[in-house]
mmCIF file of the C-alpha atoms, coordinates in Angstrom:
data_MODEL
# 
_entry.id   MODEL 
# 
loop_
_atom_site.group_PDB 
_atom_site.id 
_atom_site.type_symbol 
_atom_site.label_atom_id 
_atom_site.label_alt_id 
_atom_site.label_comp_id 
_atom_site.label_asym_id 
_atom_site.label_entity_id 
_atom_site.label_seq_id 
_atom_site.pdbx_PDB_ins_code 
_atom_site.Cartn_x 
_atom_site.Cartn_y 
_atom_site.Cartn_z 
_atom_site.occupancy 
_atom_site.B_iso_or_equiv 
_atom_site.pdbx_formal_charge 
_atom_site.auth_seq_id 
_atom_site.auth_comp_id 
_atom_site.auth_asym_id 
_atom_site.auth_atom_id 
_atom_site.pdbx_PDB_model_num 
ATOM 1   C CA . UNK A 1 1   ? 21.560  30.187  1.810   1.00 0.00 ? 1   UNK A CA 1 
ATOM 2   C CA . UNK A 1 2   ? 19.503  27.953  0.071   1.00 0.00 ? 2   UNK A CA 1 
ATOM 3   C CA . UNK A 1 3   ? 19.197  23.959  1.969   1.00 0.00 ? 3   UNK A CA 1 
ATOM 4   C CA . UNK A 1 4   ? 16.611  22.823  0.116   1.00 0.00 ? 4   UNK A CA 1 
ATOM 5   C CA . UNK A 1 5   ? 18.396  19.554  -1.476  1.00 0.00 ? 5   UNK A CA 1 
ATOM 6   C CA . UNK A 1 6   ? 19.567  19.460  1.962   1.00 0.00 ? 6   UNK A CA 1 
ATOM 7   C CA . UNK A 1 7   ? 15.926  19.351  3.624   1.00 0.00 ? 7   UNK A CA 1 
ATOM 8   C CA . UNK A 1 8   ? 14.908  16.533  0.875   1.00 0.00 ? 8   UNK A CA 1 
ATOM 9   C CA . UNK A 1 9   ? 17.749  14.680  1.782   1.00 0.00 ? 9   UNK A CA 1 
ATOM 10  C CA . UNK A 1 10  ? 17.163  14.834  5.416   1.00 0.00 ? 10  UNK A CA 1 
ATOM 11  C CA . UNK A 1 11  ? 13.259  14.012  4.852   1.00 0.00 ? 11  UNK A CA 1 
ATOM 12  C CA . UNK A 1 12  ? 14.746  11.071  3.021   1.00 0.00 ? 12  UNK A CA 1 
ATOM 13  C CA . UNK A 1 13  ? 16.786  9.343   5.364   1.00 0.00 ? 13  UNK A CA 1 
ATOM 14  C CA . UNK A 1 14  ? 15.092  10.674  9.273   1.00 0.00 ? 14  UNK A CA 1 
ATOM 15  C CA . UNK A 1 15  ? 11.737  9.158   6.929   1.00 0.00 ? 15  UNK A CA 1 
ATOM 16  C CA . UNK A 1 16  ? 9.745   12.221  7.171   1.00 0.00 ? 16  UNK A CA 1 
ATOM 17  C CA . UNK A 1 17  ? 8.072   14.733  5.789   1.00 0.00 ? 17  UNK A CA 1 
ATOM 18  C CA . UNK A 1 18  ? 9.842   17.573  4.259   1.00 0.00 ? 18  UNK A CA 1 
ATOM 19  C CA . UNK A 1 19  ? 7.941   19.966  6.342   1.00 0.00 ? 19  UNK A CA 1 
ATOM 20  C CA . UNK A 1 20  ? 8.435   18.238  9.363   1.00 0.00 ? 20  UNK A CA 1 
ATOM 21  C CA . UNK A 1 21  ? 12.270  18.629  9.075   1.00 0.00 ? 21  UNK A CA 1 
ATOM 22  C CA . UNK A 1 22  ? 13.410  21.973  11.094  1.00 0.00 ? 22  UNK A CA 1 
ATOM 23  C CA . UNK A 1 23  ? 17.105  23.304  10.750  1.00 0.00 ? 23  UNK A CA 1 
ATOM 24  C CA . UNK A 1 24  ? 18.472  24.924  14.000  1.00 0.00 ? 24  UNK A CA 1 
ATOM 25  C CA . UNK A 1 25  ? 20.209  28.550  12.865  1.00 0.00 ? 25  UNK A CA 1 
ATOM 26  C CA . UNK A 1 26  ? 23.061  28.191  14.791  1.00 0.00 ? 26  UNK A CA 1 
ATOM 27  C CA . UNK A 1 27  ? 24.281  25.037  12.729  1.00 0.00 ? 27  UNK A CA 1 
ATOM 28  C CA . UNK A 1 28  ? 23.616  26.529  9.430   1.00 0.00 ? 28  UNK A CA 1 
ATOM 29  C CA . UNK A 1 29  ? 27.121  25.870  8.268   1.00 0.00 ? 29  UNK A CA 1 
ATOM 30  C CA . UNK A 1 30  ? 27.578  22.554  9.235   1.00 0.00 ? 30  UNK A CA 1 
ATOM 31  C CA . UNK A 1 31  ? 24.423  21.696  7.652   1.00 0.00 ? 31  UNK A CA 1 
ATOM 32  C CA . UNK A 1 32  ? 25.562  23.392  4.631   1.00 0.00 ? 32  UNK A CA 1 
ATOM 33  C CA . UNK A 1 33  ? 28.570  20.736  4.643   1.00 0.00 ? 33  UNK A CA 1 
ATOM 34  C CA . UNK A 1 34  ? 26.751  17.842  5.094   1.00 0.00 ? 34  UNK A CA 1 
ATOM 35  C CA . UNK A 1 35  ? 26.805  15.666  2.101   1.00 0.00 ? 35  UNK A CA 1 
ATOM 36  C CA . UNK A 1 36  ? 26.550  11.986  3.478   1.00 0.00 ? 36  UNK A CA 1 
ATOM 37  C CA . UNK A 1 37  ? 23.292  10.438  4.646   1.00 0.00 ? 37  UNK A CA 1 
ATOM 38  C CA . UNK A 1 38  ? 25.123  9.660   7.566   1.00 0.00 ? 38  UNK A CA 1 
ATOM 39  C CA . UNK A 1 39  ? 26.604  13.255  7.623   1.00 0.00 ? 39  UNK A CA 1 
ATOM 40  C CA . UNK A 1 40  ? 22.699  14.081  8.124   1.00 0.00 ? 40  UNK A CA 1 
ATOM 41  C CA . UNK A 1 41  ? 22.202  11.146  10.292  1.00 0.00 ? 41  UNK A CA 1 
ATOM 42  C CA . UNK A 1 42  ? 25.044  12.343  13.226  1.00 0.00 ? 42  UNK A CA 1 
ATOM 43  C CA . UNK A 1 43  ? 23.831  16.205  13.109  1.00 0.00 ? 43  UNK A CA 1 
ATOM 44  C CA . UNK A 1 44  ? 19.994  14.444  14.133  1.00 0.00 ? 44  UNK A CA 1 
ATOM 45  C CA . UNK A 1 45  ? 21.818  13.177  17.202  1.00 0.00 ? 45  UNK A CA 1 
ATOM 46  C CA . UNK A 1 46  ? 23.527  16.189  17.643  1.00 0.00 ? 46  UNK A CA 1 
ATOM 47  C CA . UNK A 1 47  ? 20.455  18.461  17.521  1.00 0.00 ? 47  UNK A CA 1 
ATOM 48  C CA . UNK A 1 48  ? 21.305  20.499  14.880  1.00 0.00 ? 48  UNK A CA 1 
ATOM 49  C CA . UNK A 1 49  ? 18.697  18.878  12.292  1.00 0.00 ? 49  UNK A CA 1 
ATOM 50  C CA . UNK A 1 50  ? 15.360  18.674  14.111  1.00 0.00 ? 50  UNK A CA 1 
ATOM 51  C CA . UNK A 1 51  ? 11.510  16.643  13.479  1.00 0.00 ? 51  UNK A CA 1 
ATOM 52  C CA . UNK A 1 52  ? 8.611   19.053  13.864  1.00 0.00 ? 52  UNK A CA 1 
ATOM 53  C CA . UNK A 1 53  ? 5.407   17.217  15.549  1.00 0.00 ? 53  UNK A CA 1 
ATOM 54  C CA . UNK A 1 54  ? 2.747   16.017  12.957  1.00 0.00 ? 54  UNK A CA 1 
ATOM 55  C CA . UNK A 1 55  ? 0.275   18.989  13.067  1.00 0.00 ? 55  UNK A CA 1 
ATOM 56  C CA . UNK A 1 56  ? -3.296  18.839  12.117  1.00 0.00 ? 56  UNK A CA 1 
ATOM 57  C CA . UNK A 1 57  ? -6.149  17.061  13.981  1.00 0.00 ? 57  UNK A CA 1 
ATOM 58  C CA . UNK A 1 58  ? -5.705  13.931  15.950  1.00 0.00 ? 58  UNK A CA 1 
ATOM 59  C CA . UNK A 1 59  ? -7.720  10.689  14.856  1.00 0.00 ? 59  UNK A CA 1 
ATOM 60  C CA . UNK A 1 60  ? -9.197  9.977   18.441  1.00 0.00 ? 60  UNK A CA 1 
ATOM 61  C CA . UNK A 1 61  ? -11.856 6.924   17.663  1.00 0.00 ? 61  UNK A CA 1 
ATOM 62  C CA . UNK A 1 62  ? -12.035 5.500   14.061  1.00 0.00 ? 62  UNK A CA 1 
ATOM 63  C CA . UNK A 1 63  ? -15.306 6.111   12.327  1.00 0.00 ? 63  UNK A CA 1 
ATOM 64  C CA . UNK A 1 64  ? -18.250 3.477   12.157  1.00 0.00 ? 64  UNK A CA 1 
ATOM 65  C CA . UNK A 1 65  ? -19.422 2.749   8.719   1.00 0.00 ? 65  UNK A CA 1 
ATOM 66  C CA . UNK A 1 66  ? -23.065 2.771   8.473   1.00 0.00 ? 66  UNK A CA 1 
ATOM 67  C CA . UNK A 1 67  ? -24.965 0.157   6.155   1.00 0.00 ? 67  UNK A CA 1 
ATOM 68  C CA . UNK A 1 68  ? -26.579 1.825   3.582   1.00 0.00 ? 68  UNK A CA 1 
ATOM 69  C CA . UNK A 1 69  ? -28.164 1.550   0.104   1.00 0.00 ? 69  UNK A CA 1 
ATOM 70  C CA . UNK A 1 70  ? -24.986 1.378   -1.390  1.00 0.00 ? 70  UNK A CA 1 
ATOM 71  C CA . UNK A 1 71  ? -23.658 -1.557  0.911   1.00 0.00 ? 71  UNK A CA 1 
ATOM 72  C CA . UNK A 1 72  ? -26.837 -4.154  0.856   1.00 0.00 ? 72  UNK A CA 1 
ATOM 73  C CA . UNK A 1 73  ? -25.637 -7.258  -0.514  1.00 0.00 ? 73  UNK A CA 1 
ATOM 74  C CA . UNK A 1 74  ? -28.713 -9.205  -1.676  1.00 0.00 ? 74  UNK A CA 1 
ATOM 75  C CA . UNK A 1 75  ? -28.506 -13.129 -0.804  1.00 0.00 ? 75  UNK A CA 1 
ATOM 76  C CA . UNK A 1 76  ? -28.041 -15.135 -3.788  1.00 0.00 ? 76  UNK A CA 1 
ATOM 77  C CA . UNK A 1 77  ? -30.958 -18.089 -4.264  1.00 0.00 ? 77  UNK A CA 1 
ATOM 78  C CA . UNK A 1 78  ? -29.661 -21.204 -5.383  1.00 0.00 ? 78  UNK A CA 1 
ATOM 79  C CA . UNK A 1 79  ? -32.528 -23.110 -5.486  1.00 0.00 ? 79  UNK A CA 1 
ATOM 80  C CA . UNK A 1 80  ? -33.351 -21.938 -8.758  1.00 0.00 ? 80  UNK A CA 1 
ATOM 81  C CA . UNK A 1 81  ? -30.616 -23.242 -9.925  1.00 0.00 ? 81  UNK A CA 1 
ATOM 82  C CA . UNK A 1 82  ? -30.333 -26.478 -8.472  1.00 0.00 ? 82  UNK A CA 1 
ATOM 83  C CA . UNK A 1 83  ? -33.860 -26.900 -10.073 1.00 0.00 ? 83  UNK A CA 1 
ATOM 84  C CA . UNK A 1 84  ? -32.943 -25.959 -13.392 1.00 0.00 ? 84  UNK A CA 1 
ATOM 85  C CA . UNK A 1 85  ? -29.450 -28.626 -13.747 1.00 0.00 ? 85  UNK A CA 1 
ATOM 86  C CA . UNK A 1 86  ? -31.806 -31.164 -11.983 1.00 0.00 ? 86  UNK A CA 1 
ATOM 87  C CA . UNK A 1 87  ? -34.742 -30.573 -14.242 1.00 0.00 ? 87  UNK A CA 1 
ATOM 88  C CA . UNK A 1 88  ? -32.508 -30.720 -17.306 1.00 0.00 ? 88  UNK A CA 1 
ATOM 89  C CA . UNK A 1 89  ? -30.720 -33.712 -16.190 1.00 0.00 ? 89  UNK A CA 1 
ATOM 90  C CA . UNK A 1 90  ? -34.158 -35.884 -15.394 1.00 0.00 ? 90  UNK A CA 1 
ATOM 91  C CA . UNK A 1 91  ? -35.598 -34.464 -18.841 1.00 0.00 ? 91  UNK A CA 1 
ATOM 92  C CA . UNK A 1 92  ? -32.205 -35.766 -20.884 1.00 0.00 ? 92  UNK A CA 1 
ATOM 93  C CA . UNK A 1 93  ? -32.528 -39.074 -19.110 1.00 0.00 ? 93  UNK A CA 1 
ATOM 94  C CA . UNK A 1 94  ? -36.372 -39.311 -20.019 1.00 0.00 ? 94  UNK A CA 1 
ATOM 95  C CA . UNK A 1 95  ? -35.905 -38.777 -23.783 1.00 0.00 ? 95  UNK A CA 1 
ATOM 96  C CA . UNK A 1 96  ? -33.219 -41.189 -23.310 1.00 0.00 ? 96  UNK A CA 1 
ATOM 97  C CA . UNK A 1 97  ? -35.566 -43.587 -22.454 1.00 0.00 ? 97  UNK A CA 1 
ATOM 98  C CA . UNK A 1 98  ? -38.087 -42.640 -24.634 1.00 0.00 ? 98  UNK A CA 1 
ATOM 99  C CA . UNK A 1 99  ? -35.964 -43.082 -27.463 1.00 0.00 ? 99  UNK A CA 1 
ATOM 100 C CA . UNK A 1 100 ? -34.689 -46.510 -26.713 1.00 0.00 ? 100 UNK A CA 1 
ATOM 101 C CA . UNK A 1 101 ? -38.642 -47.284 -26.303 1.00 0.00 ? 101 UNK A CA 1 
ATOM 102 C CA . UNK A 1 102 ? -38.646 -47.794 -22.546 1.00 0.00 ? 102 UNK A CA 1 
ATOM 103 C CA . UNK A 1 103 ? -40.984 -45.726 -21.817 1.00 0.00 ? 103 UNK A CA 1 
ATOM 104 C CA . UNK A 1 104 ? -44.408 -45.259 -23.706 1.00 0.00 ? 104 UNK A CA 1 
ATOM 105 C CA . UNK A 1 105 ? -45.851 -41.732 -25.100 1.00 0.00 ? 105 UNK A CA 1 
ATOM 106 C CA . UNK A 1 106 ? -48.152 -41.739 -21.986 1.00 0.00 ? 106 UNK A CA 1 
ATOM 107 C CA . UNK A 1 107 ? -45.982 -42.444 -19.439 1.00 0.00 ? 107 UNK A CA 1 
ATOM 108 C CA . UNK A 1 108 ? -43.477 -39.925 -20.157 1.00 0.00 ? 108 UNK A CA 1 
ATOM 109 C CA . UNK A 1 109 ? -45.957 -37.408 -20.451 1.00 0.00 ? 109 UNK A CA 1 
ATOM 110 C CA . UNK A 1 110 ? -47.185 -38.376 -16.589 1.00 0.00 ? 110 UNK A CA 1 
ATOM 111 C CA . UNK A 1 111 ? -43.412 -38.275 -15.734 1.00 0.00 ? 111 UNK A CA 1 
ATOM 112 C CA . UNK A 1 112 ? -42.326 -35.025 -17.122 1.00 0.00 ? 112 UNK A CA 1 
ATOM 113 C CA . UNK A 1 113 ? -44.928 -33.217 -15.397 1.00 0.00 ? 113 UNK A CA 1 
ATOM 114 C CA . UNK A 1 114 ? -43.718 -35.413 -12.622 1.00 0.00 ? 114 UNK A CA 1 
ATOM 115 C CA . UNK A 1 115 ? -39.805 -33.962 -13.569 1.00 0.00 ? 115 UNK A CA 1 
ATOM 116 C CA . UNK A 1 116 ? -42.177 -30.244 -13.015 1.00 0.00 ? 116 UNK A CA 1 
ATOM 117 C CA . UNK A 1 117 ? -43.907 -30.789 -10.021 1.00 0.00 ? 117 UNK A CA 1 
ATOM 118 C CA . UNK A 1 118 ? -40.352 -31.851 -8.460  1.00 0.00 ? 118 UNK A CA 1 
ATOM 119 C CA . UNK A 1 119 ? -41.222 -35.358 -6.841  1.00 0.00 ? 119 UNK A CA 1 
ATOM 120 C CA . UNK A 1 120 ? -37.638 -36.484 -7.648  1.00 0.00 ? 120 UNK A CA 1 
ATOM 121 C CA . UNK A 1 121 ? -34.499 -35.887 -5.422  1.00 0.00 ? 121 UNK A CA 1 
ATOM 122 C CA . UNK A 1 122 ? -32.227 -37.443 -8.852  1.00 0.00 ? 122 UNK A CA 1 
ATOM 123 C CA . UNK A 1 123 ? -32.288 -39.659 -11.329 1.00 0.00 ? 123 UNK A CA 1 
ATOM 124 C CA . UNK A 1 124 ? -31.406 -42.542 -9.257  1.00 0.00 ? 124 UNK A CA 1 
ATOM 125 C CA . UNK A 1 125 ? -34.682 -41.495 -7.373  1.00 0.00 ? 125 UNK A CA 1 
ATOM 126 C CA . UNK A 1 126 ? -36.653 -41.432 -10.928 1.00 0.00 ? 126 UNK A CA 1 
ATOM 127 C CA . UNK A 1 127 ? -34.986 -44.674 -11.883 1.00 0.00 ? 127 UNK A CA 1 
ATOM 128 C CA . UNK A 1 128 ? -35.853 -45.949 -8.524  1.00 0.00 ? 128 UNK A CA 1 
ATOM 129 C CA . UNK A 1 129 ? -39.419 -44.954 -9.245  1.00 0.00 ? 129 UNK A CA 1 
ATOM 130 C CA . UNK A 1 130 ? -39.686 -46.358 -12.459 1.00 0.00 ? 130 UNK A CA 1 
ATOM 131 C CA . UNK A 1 131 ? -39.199 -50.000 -11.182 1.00 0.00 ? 131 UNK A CA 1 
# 
């Protein structure tokens, strides 16, 4: 007697594994008659389908994960990057300024090495300075 659709079935609805699903021999036939989900469902309760324990090793504690090579996340620097959008921004502003003939050769030359050295916070600081 083959019960194989008859073992996927029960799998199916008890939401098990196939080979956790065990048919009692003396209920063979009614098994074999079963065509409903809840046909499988009532011979559960009856005893005549039964659920195998899980076999295989039991997960007692849940492994550590160690920090390795692979997991080093290397903190990102900003300052070079607040730098560089400051240093651009104070530089724009300066030939700005140069341009409209605000500023002499000289003394944008002095400021842009200034703009380097990083003695302004922004460019409200540099305009600040300039007065």
């Amino acid at each position: 007697m083959q019960l194989g659709k008859k073992k996927a079935l029960a799998a199916k609805v008890l939401k098990v594994g196939v080979n956790r699903v065990h048919f009692v021999e003396g209920h063979l036939s009614e098994i074999k008659e079963a065509i409903t989900r809840q046909d499988i469902v009532d011979l559960h309760k009856s005893g005549a389908i039964q659920i195998n324990e899980i076999k295989g090793r039991k997960k007692v504690a849940k492994r550590k994960h160690r920090r390795r090579t692979g997991k080093i996340k290397k903190k990102v620097n900003n300052s070079k990057k607040e730098y560089v959008v400051l240093t651009r921004k104070l530089r724009t502003f300066l030939k700005f300024l140069l341009k409209t003939s605000k500023v002499d050769r000289n003394k944008y030359k002095d400021i842009r090495k200034k703009v380097r050295a990083r003695k302004f916070r922004s460019k409200r600081h540099l305009k600040e300075s300039l007065e």
